[in-house]
N, C-alpha and C positions, 0 to 999 in steps of 0.2 A: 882480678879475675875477669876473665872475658868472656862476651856473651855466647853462648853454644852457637855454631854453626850457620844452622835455622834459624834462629832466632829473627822475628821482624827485623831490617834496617832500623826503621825509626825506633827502636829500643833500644839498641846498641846503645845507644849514647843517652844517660842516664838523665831522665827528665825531660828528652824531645820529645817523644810518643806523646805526653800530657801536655805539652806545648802547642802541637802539631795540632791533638784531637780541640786546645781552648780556641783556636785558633779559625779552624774549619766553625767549630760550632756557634762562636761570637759572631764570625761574619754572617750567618746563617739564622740566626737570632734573629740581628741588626737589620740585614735586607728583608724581614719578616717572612722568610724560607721556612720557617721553623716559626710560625704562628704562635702567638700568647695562649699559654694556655695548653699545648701540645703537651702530651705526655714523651718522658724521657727515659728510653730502653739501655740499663747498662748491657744488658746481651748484646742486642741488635746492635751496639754503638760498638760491642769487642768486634764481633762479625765483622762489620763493614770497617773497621779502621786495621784490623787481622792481628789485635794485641789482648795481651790480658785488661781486664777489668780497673788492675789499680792505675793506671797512666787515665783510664777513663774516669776513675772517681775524684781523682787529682783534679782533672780538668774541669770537673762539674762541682767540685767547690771553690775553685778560684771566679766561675763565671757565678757562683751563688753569693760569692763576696761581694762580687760586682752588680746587683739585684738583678739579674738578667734569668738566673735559673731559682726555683725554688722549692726546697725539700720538705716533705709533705710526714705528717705525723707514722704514716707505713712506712717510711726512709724511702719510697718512691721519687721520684723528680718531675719536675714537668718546667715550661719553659714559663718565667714571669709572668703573670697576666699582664696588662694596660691598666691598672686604675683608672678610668673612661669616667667616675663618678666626682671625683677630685681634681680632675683637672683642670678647673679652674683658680684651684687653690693652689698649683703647679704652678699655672701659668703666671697668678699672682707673685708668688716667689721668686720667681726667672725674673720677673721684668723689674723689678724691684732690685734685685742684685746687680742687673745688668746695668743700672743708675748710678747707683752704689757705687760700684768696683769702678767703671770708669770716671766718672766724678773725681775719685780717689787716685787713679791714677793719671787724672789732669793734675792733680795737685804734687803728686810724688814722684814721678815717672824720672826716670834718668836715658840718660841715650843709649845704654842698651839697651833699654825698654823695648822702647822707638825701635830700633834696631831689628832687636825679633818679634816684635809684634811686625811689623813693613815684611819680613820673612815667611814669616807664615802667611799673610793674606796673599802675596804672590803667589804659594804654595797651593792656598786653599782657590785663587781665579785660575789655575792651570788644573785644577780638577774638577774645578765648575766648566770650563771648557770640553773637558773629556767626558765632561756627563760620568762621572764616576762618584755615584753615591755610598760608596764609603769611606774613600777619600775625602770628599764632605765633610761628613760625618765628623771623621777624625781630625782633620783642621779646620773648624767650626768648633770645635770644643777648645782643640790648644789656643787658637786665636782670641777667647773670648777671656781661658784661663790663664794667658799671658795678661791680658789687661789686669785681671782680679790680682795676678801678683805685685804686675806694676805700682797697684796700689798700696801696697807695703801692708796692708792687715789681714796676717796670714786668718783670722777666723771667717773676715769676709770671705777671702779666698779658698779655703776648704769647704763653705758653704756649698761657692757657686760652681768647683768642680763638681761634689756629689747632685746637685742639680745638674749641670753638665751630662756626667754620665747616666744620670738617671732619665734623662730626656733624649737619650740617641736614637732610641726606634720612634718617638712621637716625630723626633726631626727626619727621621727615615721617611717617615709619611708628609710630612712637609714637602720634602725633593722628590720626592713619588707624585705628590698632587701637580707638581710640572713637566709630569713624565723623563723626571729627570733631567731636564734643561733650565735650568733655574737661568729668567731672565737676568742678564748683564747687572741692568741697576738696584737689583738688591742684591749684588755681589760688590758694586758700588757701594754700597751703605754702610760697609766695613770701612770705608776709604778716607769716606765723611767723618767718622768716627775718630780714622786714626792722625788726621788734621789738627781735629778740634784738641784733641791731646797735646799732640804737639803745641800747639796752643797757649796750653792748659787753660782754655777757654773753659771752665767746669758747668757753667748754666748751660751752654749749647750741646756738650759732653752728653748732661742728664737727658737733655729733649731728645738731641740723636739713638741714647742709648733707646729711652720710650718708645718711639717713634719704630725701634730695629726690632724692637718686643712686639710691638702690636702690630704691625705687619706679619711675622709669623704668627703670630693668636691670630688676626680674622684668617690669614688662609689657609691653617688648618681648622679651624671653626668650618669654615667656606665649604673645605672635603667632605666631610663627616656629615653639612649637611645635605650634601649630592643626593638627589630622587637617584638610585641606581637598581629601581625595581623594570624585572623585565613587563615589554607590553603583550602580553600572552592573549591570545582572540581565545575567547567561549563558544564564539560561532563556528555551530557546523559547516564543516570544509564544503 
């Protein structure tokens, strides 16, 4: 059967409309356009995307799978908060995995490994070039999550993806805290990383991986504690 006439474009084709709309709204999430916490209009979201409701309901629980969106005891939506109170207990986990799985993959790695791991960081320093923070974003996570598999323990590695994705706007705000020019040598520190593998040097592995951890902990620690209060005079003009 074929779509009436009228019908939206992006609907014609059975499942783009809800593609389209996860698509717009994850990047929009992720560049933090769409603030923690924002309330989520299925009206306003048919309006402006000019489709029915269900491509838009589609699309806001695949991004609720992905903890990005969450539904609210009225079936309302809004966009994830930040848990800002636990993230330290975040940060602990990340850097720990990030040990973990490369350690793991000094020790098991084969040369495809190597291969597409060397693939993606190339990938991920031509979008640190372009200043493209969600390119970043998204190869910073496979790069990290290729390691995790390298290491052959798929439960490591489902850990450090859901960490992974559950850490993409805290990393948003990382590449933000350099107006989006992330200096060269902690784009280096992926490089150090994938040597030492190579290697399978696994003590230098752990350190490097620590070392790539807590470089992002202090300087997003560093943001967050920016004085960013304006200097307002009291005194009569």
């Amino acid at each position: 059967m074929t779509a009436p006439a009228d019908a939206p474009q992006h609907e014609r084709k059975r499942g783009s409309g809800a593609r389209m709309v996860y698509e717009m709204l994850r990047d929009e999430i992720l560049t933090l356009a769409l603030p923690p916490g924002q309330p989520i209009d299925e009206v306003q979201l048919a309006e402006r995307f000019g489709m029915s409701r269900t491509p838009i309901r589609e699309a806001l629980l695949r991004l609720a799978g992905e903890g990005l969106v969450q539904t609210l005891p009225n079936r309302s939506a809004i966009v994830a908060p930040l848990d800002l109170l636990n993230l330290s207990a975040y940060f602990d986990a990340v850097t720990l995995m990030y040990r973990v799985t490369t350690r793991l993959a000094a020790r098991n790695r084969k040369d495809e490994d190597l291969a597409r791991i060397r693939a993606l960081q190339a990938d991920y320093v031509r979008a640190v070039e372009a200043e493209d923070p969600l390119g970043m974003i998204a190869l910073n996570r496979d790069f990290h999550a290729a390691i995790a598999e390298a290491g052959r323990n798929p439960y490591y590695a489902a850990l450090t993806m859901r960490l992974l994705d559950e850490g993409r706007r805290i990393l948003r705000i990382y590449y933000q805290s350099f107006n989006d020019r992330l200096p060269r040598e902690y784009a280096d520190e992926h490089e150090a990383i994938i040597d030492a593998i190579a290697a399978q040097d696994v003590a230098l592995c752990d350190r490097l991986a620590r070392a790539h951890a807590d470089q992002i902990v202090r300087q997003i620690q560093s943001f967050f504690s920016r004085d960013r209060r304006d200097d307002v005079s009291l005194d009569p003009a």
